[in-house]
C-alpha positions as CSV (number, residue, x, y, z in Angstrom):
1,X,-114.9,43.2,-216.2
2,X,-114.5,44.0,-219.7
3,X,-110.8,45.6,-221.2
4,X,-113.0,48.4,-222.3
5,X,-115.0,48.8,-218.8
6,X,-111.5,49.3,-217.4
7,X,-110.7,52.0,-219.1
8,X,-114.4,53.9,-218.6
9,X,-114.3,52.9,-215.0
10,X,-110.2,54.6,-214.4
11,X,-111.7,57.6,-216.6
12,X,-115.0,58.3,-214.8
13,X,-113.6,57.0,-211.3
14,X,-110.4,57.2,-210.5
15,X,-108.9,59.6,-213.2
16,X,-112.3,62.0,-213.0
17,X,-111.3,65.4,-210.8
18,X,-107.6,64.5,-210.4
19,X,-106.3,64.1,-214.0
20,X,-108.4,65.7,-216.9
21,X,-105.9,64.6,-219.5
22,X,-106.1,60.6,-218.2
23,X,-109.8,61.2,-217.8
24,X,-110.2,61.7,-221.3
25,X,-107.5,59.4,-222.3
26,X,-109.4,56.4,-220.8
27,X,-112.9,57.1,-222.0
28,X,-111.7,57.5,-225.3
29,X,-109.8,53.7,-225.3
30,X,-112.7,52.3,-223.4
31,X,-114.2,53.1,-226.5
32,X,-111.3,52.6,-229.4
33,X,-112.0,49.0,-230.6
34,X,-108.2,48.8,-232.2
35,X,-106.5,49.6,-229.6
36,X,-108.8,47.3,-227.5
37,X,-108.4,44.7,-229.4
38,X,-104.4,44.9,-229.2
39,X,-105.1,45.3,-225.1
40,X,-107.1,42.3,-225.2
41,X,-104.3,40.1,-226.6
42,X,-102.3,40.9,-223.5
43,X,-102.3,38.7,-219.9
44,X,-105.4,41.0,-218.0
45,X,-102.3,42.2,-215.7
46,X,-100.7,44.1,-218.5
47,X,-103.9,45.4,-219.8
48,X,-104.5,48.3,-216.9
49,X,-104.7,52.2,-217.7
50,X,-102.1,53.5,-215.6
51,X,-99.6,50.6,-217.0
52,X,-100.6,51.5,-220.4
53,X,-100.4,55.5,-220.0
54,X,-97.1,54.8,-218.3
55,X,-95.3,53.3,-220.7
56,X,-96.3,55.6,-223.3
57,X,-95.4,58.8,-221.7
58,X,-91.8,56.5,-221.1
59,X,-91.5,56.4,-224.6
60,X,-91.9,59.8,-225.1
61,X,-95.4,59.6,-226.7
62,X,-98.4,62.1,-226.5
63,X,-100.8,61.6,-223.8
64,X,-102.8,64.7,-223.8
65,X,-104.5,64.2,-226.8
66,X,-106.9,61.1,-227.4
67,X,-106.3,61.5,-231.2
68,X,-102.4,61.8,-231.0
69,X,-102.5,59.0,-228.5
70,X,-104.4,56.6,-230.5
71,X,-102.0,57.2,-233.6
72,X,-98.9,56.7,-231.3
73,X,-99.6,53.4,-230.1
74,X,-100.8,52.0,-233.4
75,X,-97.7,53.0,-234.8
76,X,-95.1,52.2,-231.9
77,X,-97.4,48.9,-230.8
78,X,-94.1,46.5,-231.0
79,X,-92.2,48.3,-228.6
80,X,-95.0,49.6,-226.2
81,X,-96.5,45.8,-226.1
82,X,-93.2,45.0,-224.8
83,X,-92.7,47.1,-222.3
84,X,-96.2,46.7,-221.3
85,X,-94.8,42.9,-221.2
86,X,-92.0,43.6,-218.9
87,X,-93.6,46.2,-216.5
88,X,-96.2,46.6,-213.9
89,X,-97.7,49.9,-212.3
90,X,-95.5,50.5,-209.4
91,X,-96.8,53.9,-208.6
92,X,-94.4,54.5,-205.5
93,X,-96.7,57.8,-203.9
94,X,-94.5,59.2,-200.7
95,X,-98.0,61.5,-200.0
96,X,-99.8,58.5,-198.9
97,X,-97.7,58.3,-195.6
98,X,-99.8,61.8,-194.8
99,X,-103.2,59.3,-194.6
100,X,-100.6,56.8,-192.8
101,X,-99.6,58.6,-190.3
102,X,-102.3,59.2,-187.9
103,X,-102.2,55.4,-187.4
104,X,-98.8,55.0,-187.3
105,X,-98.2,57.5,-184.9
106,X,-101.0,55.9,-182.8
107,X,-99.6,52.5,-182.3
108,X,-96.9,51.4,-179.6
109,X,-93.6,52.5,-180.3
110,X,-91.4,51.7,-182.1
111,X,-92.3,50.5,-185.2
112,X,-91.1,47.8,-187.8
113,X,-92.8,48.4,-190.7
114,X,-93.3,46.1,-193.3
115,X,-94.2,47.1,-197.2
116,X,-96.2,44.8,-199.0
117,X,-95.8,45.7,-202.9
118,X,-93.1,48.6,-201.9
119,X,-91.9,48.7,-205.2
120,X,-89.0,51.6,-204.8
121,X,-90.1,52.1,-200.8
122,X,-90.8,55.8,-200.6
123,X,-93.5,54.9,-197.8
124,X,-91.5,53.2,-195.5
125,X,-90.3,56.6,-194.2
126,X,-92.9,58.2,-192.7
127,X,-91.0,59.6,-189.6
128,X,-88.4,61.4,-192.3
129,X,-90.9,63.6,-194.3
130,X,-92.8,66.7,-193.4
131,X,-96.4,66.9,-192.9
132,X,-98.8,69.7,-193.1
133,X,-102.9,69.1,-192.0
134,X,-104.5,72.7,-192.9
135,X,-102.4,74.9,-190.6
136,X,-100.8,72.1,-188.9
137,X,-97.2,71.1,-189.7
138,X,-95.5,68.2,-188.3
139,X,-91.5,67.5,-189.1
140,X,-88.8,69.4,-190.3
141,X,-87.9,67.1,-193.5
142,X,-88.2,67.1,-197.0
143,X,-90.7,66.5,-199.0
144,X,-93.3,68.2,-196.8
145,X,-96.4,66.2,-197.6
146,X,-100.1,68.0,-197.5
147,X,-103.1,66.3,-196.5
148,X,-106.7,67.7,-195.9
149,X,-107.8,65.8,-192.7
150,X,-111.1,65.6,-191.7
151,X,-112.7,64.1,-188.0
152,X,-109.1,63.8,-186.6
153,X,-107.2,65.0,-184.3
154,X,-103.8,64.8,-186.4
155,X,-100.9,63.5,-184.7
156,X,-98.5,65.7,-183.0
157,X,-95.5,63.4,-183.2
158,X,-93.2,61.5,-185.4
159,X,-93.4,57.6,-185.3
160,X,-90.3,56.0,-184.4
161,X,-89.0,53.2,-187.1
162,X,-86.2,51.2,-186.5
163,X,-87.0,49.0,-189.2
164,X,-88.0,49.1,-192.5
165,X,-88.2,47.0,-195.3
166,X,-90.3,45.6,-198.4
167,X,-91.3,43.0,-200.5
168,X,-92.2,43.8,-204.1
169,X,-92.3,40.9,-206.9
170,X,-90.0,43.3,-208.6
171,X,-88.5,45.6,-206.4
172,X,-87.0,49.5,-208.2
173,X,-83.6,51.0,-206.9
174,X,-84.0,54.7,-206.6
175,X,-80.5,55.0,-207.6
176,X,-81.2,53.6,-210.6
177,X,-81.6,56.3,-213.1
178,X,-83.6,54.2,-215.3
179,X,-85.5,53.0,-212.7
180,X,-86.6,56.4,-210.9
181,X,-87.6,57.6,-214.9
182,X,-90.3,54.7,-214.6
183,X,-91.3,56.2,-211.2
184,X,-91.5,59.3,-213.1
185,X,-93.2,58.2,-216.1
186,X,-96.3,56.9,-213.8
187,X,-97.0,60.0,-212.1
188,X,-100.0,61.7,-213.9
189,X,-99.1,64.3,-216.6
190,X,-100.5,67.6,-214.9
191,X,-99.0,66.6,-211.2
192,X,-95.8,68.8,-211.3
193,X,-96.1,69.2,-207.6
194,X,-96.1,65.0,-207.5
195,X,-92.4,64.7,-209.5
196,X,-90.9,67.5,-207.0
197,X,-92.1,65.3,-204.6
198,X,-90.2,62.1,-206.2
199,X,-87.4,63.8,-206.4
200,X,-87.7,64.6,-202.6
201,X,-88.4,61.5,-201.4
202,X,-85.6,59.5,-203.9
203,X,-82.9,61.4,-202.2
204,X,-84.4,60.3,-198.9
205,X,-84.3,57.0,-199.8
206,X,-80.7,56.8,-201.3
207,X,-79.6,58.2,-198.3
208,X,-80.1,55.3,-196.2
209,X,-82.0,52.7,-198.2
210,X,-84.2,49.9,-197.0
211,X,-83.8,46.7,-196.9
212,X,-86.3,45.9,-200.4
213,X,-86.7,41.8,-201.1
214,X,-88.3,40.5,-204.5
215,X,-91.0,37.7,-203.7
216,X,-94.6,37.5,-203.5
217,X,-97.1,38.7,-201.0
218,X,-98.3,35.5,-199.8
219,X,-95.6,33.0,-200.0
220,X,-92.8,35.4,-198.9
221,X,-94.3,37.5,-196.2
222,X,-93.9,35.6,-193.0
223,X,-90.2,35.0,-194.1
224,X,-89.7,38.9,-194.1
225,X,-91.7,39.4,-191.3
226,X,-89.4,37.1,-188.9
227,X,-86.8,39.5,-189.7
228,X,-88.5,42.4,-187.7
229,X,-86.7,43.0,-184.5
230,X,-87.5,42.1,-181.3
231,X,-88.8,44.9,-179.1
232,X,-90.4,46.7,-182.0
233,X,-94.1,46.7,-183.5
234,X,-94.4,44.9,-186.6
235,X,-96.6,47.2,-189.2
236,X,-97.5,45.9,-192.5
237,X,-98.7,48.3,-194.8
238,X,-100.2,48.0,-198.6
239,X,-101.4,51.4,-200.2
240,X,-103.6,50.7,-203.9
241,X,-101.5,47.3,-204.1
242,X,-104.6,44.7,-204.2
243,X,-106.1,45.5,-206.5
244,X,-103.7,44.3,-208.8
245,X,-104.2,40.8,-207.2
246,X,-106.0,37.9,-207.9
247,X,-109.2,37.5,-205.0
248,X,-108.0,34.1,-204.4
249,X,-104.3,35.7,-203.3
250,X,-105.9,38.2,-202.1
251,X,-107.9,36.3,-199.7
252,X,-104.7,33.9,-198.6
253,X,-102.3,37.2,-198.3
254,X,-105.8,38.2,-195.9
255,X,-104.9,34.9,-194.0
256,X,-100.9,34.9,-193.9
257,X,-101.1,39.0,-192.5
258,X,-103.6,38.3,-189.7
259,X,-101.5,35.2,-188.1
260,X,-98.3,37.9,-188.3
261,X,-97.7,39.3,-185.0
262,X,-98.4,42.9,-184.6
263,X,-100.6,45.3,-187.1
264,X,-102.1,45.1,-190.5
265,X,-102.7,48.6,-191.8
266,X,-104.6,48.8,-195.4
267,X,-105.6,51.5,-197.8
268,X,-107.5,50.1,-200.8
269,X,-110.4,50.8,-202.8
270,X,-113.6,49.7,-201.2
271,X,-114.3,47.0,-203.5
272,X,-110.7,45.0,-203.0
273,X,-111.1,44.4,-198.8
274,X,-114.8,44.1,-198.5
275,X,-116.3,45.9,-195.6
276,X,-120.0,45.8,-194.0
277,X,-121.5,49.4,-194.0
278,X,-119.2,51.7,-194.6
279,X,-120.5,55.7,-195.0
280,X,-120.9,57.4,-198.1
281,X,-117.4,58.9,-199.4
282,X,-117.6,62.2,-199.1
283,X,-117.3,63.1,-202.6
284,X,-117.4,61.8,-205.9
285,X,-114.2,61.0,-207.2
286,X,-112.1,58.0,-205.8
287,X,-111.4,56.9,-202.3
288,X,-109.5,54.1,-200.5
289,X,-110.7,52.8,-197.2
290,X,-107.6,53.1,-194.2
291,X,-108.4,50.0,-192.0
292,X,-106.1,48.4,-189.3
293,X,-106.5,45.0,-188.9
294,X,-109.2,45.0,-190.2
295,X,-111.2,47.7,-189.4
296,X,-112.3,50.2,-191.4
297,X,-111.2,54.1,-190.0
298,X,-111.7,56.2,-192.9
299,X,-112.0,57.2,-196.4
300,X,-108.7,58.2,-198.1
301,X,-107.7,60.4,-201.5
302,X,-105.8,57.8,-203.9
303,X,-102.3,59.6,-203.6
304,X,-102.7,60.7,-199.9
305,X,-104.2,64.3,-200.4
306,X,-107.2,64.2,-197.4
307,X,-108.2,61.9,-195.3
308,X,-111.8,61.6,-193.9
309,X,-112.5,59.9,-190.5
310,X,-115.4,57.7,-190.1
311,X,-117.7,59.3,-187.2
């Protein structure tokens, strides 16, 4: 796919109903031939919307306005180019445990759970936050996480970890100021709810922070995974990780998770883990497919807002 087919496909898929200022932002690059062309001189990696957007809101430029945004980078290119050089979209979304959870809370007990691209590892603490289905609320913690759940019955307890950890190839320190700004900086411009929930969730994390290892997904799994405890379920998890992979990785990672003992949960888009005949989404915008090992179970909001069950 094309640098500028990137861009149109983030604004009209996965921008389009969630963030009207990164919907415009990405139809107008797919079609601004300079600041394709300066994309186009980076490793593909580097070249992706959210990275991009990122970095500029880091830097304190404008990302509301196409026009103001196109100016910006022209004039700032050195310094976003190496940022963009140095950083990769590590959006780290604590509302994606809500789509989580059902299946977590569903699998023997306890768990060990297992992050695959972690980054800061806000998700591996599902049985700390709150949840609330419709009317439904779940937990007593902070941040209390709402998710629109459709088809399911939701859960009506807590999982039990006694293990957490994750492997990132570069893993963030949420006591890091400088760090949790880059958490910050990824999180879409209008969702203010989204940063109170970062906030949340850091201070979670601080508190009692997991055990995070830098390596890659395929060559340093197993290693992690021998670390699990015995007694407890392994759980490897990946939310809107994949995609950022290679398909030959993607494929090995596919082949290293299933000969791990216990679960593989995955929520991806639809076109990173095939699947045979899955149901139409139930609406337009973007939606991930929740499987465990390997079976799809249903379609999921990118930052864990509804979940829809399959039949």
């Amino acid at each position: 796919m094309t640098t500028a087919a990137t861009y149109a496909r983030f604004g009209a898929r996965e921008a389009y109903g969630v963030s009207p200022a990164y919907e415009r932002l990405a139809l107008a690059v797919s079609q601004d031939g300079e600041l394709l062309a300066l994309l186009e001189a980076l490793p593909p990696a580097k070249r992706q919307p959210n990275l991009l957007f990122a970095v500029v809101r880091l830097l304190g430029g404008p990302v509301e306005d196409p026009a103001a945004f196109h100016a910006y980078t022209l004039a700032h290119w050195p310094a976003i180019e190496a940022e963009l050089r140095t950083r990769s979209t590590q959006t780290n979304e604590a509302g994606r445990c809500a789509v989580l959870l059902p299946v977590l809370a569903a699998l023997p007990q306890p768990l060990a759970l297992l992050e695959v691209g972690a980054s800061a590892g806000l998700c591996l603490y599902p049985d700390r936050y709150a949840y609330r289905y419709g009317e439904h609320l779940l937990g007593g913690g902070e941040p209390v996480l709402d998710c629109a759940a459709t088809g399911i019955v939701v859960p009506d307890r807590l999982p039990e970890v006694v293990w957490r950890a994750g492997l990132d190839l570069n893993p963030l320190d949420v006591t890091d100021p400088a760090d949790v700004a880059w958490l910050d900086a990824l999180i879409w411009p209008e969702h203010t709810h989204r940063r109170i929930r970062l906030r949340a969730a850091t201070a979670v994390a601080a508190a009692d922070p997991p055990l995070l290892v830098r390596g890659d997904l395929v060559d340093d799994l197993p290693a992690l995974a021998a670390q699990a405890p015995a007694g407890a379920t392994l759980v490897v998890f990946h939310t809107s990780v994949l995609y950022l992979v290679p398909a030959s990785r993607r494929a090995a990672f596919a082949e290293v998770v299933r000969a791990l003992p216990g679960h593989w949960i995955a929520n991806e888009a639809p076109d990173v883990l095939r699947y045979d005949a899955l149901p139409a989404p139930p609406t337009e915008v973007h939606h991930n497919v929740l499987a465990l090992d390997g079976r799809p179970l249903a379609w999921t909001r990118g930052h864990g807002q509804a979940i829809t069950w399959f039949g």
